[in-house]
DOLUMSE-229994 format. One record per residue (C-alpha): residue number from 0; y, x, z. Coordinates in pm, whole numbers, plus 50000, padded with zeros to 5 digits. Example, Ala and Ser with C-alpha at 12.3 -4.5 7.8 and 13.67 -1.06 7.14 Angstrom:
REM DOLUMSE-229994
<r><numar>0</numar><c2>49550</c2><c1>51230</c1><c3>50780</c3></r>
<r><numar>1</numar><c2>49894</c2><c1>51367</c1><c3>50714</c3></r>
REM end
This chain:
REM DOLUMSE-229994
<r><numar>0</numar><c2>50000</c2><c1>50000</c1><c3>50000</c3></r>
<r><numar>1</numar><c2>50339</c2><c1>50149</c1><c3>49887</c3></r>
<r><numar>2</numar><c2>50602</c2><c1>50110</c1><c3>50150</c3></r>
<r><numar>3</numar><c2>50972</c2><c1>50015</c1><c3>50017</c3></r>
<r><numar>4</numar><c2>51212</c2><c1>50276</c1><c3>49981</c3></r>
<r><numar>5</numar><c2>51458</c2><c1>50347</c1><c3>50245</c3></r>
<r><numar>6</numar><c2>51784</c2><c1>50169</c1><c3>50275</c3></r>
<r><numar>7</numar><c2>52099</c2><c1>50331</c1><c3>50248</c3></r>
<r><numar>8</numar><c2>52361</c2><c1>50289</c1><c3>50406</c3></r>
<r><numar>9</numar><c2>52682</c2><c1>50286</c1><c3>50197</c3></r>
<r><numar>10</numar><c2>53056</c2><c1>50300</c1><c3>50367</c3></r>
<r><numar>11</numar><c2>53290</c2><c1>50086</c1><c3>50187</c3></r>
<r><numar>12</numar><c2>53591</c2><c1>50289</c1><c3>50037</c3></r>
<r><numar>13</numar><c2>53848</c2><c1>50367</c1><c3>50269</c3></r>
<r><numar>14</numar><c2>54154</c2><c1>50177</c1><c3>50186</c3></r>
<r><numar>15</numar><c2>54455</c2><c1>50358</c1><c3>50166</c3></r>
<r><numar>16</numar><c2>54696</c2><c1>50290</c1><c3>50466</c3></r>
<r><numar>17</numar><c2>54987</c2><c1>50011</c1><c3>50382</c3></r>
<r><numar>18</numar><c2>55312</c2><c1>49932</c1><c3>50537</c3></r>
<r><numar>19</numar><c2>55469</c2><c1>49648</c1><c3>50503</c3></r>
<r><numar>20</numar><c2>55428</c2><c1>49403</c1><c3>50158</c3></r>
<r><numar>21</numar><c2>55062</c2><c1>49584</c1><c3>50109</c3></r>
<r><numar>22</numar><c2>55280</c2><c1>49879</c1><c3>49987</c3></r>
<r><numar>23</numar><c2>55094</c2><c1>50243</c1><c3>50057</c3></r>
<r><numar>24</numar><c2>55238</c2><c1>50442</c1><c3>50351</c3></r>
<r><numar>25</numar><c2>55124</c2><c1>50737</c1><c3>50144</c3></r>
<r><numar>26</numar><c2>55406</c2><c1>50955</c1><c3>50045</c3></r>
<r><numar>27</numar><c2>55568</c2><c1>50969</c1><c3>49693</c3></r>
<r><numar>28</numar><c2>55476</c2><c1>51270</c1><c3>49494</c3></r>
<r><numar>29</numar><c2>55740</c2><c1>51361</c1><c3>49282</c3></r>
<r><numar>30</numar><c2>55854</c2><c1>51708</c1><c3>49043</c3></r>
<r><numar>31</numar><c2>56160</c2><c1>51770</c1><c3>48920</c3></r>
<r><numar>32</numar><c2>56183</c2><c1>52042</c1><c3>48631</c3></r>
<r><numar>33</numar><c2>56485</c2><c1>52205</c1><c3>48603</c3></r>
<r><numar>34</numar><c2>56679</c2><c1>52461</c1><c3>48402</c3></r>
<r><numar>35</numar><c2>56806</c2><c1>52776</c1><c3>48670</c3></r>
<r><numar>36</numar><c2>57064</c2><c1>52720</c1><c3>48927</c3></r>
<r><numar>37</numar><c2>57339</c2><c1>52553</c1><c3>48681</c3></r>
<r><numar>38</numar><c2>57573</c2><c1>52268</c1><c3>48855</c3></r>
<r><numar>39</numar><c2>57382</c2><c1>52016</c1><c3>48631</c3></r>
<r><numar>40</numar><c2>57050</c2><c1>52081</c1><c3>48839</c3></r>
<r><numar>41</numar><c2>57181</c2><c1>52146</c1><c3>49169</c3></r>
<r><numar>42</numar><c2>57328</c2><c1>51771</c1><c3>49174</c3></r>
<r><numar>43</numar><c2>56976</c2><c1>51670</c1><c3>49005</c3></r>
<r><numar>44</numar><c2>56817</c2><c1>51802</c1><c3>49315</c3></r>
<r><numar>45</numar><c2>57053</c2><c1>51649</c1><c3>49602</c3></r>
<r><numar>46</numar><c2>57040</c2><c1>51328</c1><c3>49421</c3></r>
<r><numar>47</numar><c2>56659</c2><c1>51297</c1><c3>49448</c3></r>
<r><numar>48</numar><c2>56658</c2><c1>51441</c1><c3>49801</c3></r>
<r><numar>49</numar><c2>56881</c2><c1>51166</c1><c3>49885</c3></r>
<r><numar>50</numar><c2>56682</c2><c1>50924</c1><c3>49787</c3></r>
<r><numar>51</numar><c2>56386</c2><c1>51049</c1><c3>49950</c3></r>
<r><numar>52</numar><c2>56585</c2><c1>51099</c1><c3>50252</c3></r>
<r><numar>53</numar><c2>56711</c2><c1>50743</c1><c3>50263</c3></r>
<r><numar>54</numar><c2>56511</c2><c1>50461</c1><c3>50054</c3></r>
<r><numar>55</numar><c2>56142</c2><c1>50593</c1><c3>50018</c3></r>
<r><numar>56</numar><c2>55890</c2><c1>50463</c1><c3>50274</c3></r>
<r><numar>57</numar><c2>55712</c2><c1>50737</c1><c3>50401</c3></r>
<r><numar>58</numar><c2>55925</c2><c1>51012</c1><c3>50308</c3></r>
<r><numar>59</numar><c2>55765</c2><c1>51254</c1><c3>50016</c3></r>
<r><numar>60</numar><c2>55674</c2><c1>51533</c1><c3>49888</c3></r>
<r><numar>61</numar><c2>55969</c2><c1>51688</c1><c3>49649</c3></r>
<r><numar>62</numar><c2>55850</c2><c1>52005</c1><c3>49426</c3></r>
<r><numar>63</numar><c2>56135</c2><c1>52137</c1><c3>49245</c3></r>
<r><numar>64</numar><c2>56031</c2><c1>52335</c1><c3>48917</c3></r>
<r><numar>65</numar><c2>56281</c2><c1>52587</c1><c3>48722</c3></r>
<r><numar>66</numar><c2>56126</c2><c1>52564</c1><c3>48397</c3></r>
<r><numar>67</numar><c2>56270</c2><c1>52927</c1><c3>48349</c3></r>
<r><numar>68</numar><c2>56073</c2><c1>53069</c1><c3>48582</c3></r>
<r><numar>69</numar><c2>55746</c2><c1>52854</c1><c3>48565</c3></r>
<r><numar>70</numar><c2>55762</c2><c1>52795</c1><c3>48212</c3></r>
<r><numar>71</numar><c2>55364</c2><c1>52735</c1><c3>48145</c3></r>
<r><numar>72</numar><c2>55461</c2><c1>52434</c1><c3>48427</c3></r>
<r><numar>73</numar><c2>55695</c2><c1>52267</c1><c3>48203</c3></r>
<r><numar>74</numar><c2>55463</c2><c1>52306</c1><c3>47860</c3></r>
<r><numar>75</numar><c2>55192</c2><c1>52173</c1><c3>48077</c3></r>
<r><numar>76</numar><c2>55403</c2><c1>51846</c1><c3>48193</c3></r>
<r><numar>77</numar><c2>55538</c2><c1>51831</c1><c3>47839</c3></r>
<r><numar>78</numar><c2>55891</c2><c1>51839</c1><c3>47957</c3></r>
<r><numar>79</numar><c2>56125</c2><c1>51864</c1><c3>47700</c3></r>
<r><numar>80</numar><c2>56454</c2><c1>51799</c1><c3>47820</c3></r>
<r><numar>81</numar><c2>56578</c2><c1>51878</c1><c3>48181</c3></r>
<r><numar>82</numar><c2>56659</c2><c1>51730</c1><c3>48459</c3></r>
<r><numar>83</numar><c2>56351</c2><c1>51575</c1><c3>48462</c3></r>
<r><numar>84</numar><c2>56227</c2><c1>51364</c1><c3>48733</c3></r>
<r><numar>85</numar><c2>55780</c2><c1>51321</c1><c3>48720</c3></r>
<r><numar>86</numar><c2>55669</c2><c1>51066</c1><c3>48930</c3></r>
<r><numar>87</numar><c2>55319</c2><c1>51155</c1><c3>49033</c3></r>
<r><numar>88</numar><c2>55236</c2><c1>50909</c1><c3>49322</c3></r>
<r><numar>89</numar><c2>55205</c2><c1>50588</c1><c3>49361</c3></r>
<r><numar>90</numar><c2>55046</c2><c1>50516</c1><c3>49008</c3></r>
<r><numar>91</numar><c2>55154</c2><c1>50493</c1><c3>48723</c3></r>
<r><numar>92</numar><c2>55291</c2><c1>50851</c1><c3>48625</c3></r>
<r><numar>93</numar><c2>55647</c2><c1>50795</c1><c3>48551</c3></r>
<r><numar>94</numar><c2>55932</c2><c1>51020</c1><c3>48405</c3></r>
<r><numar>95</numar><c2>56293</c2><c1>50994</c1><c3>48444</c3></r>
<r><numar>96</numar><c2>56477</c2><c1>51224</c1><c3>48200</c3></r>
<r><numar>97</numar><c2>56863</c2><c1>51300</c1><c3>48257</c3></r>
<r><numar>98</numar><c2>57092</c2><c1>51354</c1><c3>48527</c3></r>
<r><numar>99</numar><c2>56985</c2><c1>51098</c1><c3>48736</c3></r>
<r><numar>100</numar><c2>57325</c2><c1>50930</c1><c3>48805</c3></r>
<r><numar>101</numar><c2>57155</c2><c1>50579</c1><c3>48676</c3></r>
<r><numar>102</numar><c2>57023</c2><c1>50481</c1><c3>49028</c3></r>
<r><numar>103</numar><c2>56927</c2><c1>50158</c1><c3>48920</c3></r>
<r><numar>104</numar><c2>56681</c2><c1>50234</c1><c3>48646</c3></r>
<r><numar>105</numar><c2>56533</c2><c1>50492</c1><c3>48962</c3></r>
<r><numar>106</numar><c2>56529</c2><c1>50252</c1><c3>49192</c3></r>
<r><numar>107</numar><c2>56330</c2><c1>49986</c1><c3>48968</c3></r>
<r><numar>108</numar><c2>56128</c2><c1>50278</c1><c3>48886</c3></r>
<r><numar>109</numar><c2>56014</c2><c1>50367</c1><c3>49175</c3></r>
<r><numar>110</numar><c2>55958</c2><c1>50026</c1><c3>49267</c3></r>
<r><numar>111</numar><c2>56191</c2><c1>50003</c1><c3>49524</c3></r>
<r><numar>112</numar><c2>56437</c2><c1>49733</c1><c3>49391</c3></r>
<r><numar>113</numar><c2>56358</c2><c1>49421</c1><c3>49598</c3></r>
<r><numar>114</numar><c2>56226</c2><c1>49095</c1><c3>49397</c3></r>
<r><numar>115</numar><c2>56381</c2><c1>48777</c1><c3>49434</c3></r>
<r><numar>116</numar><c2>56133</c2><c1>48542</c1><c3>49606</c3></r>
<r><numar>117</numar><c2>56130</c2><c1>48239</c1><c3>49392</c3></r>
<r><numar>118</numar><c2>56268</c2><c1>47911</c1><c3>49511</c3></r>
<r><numar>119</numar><c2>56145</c2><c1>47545</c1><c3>49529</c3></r>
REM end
């Protein structure tokens, strides 16, 4: 008489851990390529600490890139123009190309523009 196989025991996937509105308490990953130390990139790089600083939940995790000095970086991310913002984490990659002064098109980017609740 053959005797069943073992059962296994399987662990469910650990869910990642979520704040408020099911969102992921996880920080943002983000890159910013840049091109040296010019006055262009230096107010690239304040702008997106600010925002870290003050709207994202969680804080995150900012890796600035000069594409001068880490140019197999930049061919790797396919960054052609510069400032360029890669959003790595939460899903989907995004990319914001410019000098981030359009906060808006960030903000809805990064998910972080508040929907209206609808009304009835």
């Amino acid at each position: 008489m053959k005797l069943p196989p073992p059962k296994v025991a399987r662990r469910a996937p650990r869910s990642k851990p979520t704040g408020p509105a099911g969102r992921s308490t996880e920080p943002h990953r983000l890159r910013l390529f840049v091109a040296g130390a010019t006055t262009r990139s230096l107010q690239a790089i304040l702008r997106v600490r600010q925002l870290c600083a003050t709207e994202l939940p969680g804080g995150c995790d900012l890796e600035v890139v000069d594409i001068y000095q880490q140019p197999a970086l930049a061919r790797e991310n396919q960054i052609v123009a510069t400032p360029t913002l890669v959003i790595a984490f939460p899903p989907p990659l995004r990319r914001f190309v410019g000098n981030l002064t359009n906060l808006t098109g960030l903000f809805t980017g990064l998910d972080l523009v508040k929907k209206a609740k609808p009304t009835h």
